[in-house]
MDAnalysis code that builds the backbone (N, CA, C; Angstrom):
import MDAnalysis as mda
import numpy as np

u = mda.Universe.empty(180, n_residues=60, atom_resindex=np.repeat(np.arange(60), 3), trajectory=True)
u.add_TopologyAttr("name", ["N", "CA", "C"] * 60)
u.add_TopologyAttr("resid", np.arange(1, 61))
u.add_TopologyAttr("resname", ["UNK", "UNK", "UNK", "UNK", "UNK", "UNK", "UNK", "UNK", "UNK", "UNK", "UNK", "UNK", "UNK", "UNK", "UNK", "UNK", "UNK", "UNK", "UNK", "UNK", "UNK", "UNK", "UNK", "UNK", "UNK", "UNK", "UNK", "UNK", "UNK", "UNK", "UNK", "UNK", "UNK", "UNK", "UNK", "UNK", "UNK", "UNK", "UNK", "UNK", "UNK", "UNK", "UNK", "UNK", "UNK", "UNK", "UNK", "UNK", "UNK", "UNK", "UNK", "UNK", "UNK", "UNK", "UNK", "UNK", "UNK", "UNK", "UNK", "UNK"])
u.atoms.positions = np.array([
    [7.480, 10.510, -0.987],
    [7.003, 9.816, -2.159],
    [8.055, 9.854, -3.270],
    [8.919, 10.686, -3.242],
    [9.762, 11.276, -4.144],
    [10.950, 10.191, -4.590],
    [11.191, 9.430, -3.263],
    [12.327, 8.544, -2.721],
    [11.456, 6.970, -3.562],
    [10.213, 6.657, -2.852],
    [9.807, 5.613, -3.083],
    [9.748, 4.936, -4.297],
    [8.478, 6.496, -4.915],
    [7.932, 5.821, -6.187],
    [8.977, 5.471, -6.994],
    [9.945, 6.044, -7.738],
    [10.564, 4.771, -8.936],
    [10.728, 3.535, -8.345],
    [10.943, 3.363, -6.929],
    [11.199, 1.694, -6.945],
    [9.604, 1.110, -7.052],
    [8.925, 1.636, -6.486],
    [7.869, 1.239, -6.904],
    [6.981, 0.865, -8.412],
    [7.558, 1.751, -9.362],
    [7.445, 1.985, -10.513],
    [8.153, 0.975, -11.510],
    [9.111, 0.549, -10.309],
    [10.102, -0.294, -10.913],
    [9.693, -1.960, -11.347],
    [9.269, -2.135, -9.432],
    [8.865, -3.282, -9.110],
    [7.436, -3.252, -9.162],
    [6.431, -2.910, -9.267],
    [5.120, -3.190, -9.368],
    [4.446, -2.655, -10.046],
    [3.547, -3.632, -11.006],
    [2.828, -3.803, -12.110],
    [1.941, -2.841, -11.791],
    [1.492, -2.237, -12.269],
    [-0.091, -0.494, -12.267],
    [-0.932, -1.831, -12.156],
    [-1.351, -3.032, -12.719],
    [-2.161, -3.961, -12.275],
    [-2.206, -4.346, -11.318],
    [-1.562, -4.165, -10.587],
    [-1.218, -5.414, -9.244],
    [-2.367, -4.304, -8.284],
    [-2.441, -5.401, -7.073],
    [-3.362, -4.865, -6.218],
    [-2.340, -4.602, -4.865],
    [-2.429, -3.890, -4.382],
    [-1.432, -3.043, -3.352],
    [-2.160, -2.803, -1.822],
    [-1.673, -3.572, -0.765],
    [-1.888, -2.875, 0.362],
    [-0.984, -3.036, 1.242],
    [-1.248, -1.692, 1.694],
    [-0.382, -0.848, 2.194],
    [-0.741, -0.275, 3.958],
    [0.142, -0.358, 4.781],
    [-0.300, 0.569, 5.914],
    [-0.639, 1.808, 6.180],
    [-0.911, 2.630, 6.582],
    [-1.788, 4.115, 6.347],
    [-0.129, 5.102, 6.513],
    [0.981, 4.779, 6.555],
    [2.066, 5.573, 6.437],
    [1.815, 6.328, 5.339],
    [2.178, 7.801, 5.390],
    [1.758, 9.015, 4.551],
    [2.321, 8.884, 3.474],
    [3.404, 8.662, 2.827],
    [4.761, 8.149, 1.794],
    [3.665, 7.797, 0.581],
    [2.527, 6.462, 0.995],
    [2.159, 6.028, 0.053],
    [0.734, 6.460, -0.454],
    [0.653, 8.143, -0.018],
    [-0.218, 8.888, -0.417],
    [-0.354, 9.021, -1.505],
    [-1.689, 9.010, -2.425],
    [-1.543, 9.380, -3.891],
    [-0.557, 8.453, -4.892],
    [-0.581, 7.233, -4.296],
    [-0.389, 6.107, -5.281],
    [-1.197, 6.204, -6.466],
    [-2.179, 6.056, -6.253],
    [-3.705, 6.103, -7.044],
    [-3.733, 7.254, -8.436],
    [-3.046, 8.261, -7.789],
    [-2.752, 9.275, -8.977],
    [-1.643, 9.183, -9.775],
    [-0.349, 7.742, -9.436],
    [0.309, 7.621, -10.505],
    [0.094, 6.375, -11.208],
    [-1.839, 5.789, -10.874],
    [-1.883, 4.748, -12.129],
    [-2.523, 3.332, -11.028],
    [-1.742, 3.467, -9.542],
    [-2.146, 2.176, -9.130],
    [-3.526, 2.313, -8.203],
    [-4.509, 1.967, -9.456],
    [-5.808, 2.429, -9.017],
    [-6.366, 0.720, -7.663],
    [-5.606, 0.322, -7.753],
    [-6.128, -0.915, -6.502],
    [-5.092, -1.007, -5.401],
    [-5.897, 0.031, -4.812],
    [-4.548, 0.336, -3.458],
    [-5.575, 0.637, -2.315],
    [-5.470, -0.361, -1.334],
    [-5.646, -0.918, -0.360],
    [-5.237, -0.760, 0.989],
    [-5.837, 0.122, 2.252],
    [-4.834, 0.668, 3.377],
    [-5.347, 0.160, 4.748],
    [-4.549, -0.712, 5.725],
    [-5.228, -0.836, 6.785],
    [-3.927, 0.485, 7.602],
    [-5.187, 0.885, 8.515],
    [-5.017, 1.883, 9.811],
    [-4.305, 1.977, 10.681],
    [-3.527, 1.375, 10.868],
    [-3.009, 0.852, 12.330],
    [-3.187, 1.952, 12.953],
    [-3.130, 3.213, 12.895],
    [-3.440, 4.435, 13.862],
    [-4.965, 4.764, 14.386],
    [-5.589, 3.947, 13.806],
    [-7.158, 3.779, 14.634],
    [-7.474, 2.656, 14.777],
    [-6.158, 1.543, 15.252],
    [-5.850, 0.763, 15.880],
    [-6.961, -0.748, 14.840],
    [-6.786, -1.006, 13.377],
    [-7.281, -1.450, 12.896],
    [-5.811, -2.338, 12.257],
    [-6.113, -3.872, 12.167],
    [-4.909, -4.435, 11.595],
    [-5.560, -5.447, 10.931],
    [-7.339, -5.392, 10.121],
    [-7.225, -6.478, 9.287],
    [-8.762, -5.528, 9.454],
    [-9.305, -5.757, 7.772],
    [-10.688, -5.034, 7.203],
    [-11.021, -5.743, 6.130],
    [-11.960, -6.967, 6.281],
    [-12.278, -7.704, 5.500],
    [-11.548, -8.054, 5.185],
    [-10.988, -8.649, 3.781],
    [-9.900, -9.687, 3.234],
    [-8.473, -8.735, 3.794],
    [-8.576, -7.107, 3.360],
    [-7.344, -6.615, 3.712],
    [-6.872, -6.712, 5.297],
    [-5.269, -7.507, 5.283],
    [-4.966, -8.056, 6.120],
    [-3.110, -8.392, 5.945],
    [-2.336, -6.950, 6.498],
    [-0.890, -6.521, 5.920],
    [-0.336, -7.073, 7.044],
    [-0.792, -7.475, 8.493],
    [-0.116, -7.408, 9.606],
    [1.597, -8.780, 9.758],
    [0.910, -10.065, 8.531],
    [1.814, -10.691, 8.925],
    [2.290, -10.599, 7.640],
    [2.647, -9.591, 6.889],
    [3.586, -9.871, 5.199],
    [4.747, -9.407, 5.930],
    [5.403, -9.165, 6.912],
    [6.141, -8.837, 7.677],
    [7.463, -10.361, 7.725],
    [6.352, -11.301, 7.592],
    [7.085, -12.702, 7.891],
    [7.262, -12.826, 7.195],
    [6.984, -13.007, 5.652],
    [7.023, -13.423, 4.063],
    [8.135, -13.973, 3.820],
])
């Protein structure tokens, strides 16, 4: 987390809404402000949960 967050801090608004894959890194987002953070599973083999749906931002 140590590595990430300033770029994160950098590039994205505490408003913005955030989702994210269940990789551990983006643990405790939530406790530096970005309270709309959003995680699909892929490790209990889940790749879309209602609207949340990260699988193709890959293509962007």
């Amino acid at each position: 987390m140590a590595e990430i967050l300033p770029i994160i801090k950098q590039n994205v608004d505490k408003e913005s809404t955030l989702y994210t894959d269940g990789f551990k890194t983006y643990d405790g987002l939530a406790d530096f402000g970005y309270k709309k953070h959003y995680r699909i599973k892929h490790s209990d083999n889940e790749f879309a949960l209602g609207r949340n749906h990260i699988n193709g931002i890959e293509n962007f």
